[in-house]
C-alpha positions in Angstrom: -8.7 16.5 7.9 -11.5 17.9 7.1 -14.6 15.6 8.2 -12.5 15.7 11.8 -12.9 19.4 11.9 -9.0 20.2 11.3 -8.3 24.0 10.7 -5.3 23.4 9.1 -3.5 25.7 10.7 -0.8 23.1 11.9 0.5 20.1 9.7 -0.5 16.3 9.9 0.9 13.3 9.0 -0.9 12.0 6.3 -0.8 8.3 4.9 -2.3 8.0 2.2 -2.5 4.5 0.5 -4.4 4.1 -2.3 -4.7 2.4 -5.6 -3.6 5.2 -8.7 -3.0 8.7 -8.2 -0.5 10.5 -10.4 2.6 12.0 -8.7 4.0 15.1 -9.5 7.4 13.1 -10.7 5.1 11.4 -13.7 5.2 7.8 -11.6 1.6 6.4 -10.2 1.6 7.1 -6.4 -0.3 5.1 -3.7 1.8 4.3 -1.2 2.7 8.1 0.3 3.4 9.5 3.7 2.9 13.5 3.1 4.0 16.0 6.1 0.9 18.8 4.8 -1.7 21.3 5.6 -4.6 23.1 3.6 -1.6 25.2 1.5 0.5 22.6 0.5 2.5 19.2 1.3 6.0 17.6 1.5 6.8 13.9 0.3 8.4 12.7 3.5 8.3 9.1 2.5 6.3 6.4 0.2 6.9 2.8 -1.1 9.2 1.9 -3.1 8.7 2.2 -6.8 8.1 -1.2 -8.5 6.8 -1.6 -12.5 3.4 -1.4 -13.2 3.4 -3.5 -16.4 0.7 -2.9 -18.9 -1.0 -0.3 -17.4 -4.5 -0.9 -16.6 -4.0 -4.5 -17.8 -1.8 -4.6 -14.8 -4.7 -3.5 -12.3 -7.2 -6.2 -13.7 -4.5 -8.9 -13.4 -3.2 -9.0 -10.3 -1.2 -12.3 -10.6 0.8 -10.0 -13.1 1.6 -7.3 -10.4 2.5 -10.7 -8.4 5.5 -11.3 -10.9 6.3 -7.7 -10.9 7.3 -7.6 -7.0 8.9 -10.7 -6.9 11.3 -9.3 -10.1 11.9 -6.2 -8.2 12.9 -8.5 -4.8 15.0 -10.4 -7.4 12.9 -13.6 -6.3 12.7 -16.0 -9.2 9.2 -17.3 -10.7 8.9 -20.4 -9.0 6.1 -22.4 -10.9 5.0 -23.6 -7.0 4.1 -20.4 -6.1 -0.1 -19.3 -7.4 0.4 -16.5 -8.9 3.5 -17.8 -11.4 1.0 -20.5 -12.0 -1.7 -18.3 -12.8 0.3 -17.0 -15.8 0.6 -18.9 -18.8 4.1 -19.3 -20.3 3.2 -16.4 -23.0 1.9 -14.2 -20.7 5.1 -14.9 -18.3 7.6 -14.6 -21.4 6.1 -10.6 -22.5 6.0 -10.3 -18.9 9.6 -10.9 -18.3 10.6 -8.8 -21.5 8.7 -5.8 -20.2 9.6 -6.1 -16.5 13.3 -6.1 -17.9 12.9 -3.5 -20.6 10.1 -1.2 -19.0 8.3 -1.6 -22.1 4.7 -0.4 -21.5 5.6 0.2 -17.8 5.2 2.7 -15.1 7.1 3.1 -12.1 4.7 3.1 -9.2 4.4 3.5 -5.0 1.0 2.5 -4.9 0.2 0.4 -2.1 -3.2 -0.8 -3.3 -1.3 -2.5 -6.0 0.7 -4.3 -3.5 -2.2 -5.2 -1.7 -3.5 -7.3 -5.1 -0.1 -8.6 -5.4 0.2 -10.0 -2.4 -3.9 -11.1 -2.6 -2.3 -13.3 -5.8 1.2 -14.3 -4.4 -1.4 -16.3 -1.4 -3.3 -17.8 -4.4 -6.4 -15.4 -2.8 -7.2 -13.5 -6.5 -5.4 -13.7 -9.8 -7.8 -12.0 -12.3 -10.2 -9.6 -11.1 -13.7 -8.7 -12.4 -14.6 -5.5 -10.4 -13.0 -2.9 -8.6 -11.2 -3.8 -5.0 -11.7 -7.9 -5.9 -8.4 -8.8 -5.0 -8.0 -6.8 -2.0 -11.0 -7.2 -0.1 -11.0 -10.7 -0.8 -7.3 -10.6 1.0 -8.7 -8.6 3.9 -11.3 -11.3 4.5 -9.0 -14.1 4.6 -6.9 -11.7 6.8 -10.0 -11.6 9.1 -9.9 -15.3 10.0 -6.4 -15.7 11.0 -5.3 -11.8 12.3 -5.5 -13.7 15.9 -3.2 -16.3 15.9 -1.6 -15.6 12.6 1.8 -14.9 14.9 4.4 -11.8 14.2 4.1 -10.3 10.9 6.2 -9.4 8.0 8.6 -6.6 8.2 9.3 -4.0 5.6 12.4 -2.8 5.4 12.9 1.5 5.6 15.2 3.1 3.7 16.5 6.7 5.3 17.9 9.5 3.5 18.6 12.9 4.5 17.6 14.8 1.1 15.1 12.1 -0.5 11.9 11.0 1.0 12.3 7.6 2.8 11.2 4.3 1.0 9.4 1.4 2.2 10.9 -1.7 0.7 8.5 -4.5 0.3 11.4 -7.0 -0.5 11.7 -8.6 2.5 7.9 -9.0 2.7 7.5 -10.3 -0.6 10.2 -12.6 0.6 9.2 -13.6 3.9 5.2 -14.6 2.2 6.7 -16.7 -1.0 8.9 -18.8 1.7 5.6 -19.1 3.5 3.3 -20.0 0.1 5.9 -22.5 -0.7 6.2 -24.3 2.8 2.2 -24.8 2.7 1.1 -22.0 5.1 -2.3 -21.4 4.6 -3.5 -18.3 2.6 -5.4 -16.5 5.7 -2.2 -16.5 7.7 -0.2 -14.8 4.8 -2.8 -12.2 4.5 -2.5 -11.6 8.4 0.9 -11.6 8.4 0.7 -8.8 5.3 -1.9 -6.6 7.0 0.2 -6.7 10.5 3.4 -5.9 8.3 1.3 -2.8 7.1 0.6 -1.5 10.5 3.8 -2.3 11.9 4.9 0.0 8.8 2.5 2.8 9.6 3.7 3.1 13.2 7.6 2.7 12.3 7.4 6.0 9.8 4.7 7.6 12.3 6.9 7.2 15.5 10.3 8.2 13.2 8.3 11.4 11.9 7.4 12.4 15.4 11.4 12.6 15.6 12.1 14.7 12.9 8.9 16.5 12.4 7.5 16.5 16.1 4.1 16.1 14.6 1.5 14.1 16.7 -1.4 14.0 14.3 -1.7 11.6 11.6 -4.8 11.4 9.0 -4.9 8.0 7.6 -6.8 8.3 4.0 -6.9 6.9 0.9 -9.4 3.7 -1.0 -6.5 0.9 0.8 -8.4 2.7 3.9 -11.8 1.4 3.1 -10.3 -1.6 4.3 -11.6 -2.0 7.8 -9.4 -4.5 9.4 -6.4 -2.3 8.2 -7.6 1.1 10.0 -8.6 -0.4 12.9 -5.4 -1.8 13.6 -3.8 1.0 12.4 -5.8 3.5 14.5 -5.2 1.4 17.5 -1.8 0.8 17.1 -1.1 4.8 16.9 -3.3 5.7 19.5 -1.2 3.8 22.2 1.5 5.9 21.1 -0.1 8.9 21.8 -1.4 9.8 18.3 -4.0 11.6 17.2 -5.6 9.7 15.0 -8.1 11.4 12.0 -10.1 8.9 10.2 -12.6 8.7 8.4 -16.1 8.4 9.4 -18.8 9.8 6.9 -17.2 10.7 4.1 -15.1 8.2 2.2 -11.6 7.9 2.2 -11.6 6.7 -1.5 -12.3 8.8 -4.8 -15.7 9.8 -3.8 -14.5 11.7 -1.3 -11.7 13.8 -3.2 -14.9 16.6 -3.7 -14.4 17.7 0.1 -10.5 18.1 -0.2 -10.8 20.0 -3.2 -13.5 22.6 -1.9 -11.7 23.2 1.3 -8.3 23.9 -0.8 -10.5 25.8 -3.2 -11.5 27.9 -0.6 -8.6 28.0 1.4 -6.8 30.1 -1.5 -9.7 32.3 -2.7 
């Protein structure tokens, strides 16, 4: 809002889709559509909360977060699919015990985290050994089928009048294991996934509009470093008559948190 000159005198939609953040319910958020301005914000919808087992073992083990969305989509652990593969029977066994208990577990919306799940279900990453790895390595095999990868995945949204709405990956997690296990290749998945995203940004936008009659969205967060993502994203809104606030200098991941914090800062001095 800020790099784009914003006042904040009238509210935005903002995505923001990112890897960890810490909600103000306790669970790790990154997967959140806020209705806000400079003096405060409302939760009008984010993705639905799935365990993060382990913690920060969970983030450097994406295969792990694999197993996690297919147990929330109540999709069993075929050994066909990469990322059950990836996990040796051990591994799957504490897995299953946590995932069942939420032992050494956190709830979480985070987005970025179904990005690395999703990298792992296509047999893209399973371990990672720096920040992102999973990810961008998803968006680049994204990059060589987005043309003719066909329709994309769907999310399903679930409405409610006195809760935010939730984005349900099931049928997406779905929808790409039926594709792993029939042989489609791993760049078409990751199109399909990124289309599903957009498709997912413009459903909740054009919804908002309804109930909010807001026309400006701010798209921000580290999932937004991801180039092929905002693009489409940006383009897609636009020819609904959006106004679209992205970013352009200053980065939409952590390093950039300094600017929001010195415009709130100021904004209540």
């Amino acid at each position: 809002m800020a790099e784009n000159g914003h006042d904040g005198s009238t509210q935005v939609m903002g995505f923001a889709f990112d890897g960890t953040g810490y909600g103000d319910d306790g669970a790790v958020w990154g997967g959140e559509v806020m209705v806000a301005d400079y003096d405060g914000y409302d939760r009008a919808a984010h993705l639905r909360y799935t365990w993060l087992p382990g913690g920060d073992a969970g983030v450097r083990n994406p295969c792990r977060m694999a197993l996690s969305h297919l147990h929330a989509a109540g999709l069993s652990w075929d050994p066909q699919l990469p990322c059950v593969a990836a996990c040796g029977p051990d591994e799957r066994r504490v897995l299953a015990q946590q995932l069942s208990s939420g032992f050494a577990c956190v709830p979480t919306s985070s987005m970025g985290r179904l990005f690395d799940a999703m990298s792992s279900l296509a047999g893209v990453c399973h371990r990672i050994a720096y920040e992102a790895e999973a990810a961008m390595r998803f968006e680049g095999k994204a990059r060589e089928a987005i043309e003719d990868a066909g329709a994309g995945y769907t999310f399903g949204v679930r409405e409610d009048d006195h809760q935010p709405w939730q984005a349900d990956p099931t049928p997406v997690v779905a929808a790409a294991a039926k594709d792993v296990r029939t042989g489609v290749p791993a760049e078409v998945v990751a199109a399909r996934f990124h289309l599903a995203v957009v498709e997912l940004v413009l459903t909740l936008a054009l919804r908002l509009r309804v109930e909010r009659g807001l026309d400006t969205i701010a798209l921000s967060g580290g999932v937004f470093l991801n180039v092929l993502l905002t693009v489409l994203c940006s383009r897609a809104l636009e020819q609904q008559d959006f106004r679209v606030l992205r970013h352009q200098l200053v980065p939409p991941s952590d390093a950039g948190l300094a600017l929001g914090q010195v415009i709130i800062g100021a904004r209540h001095q």
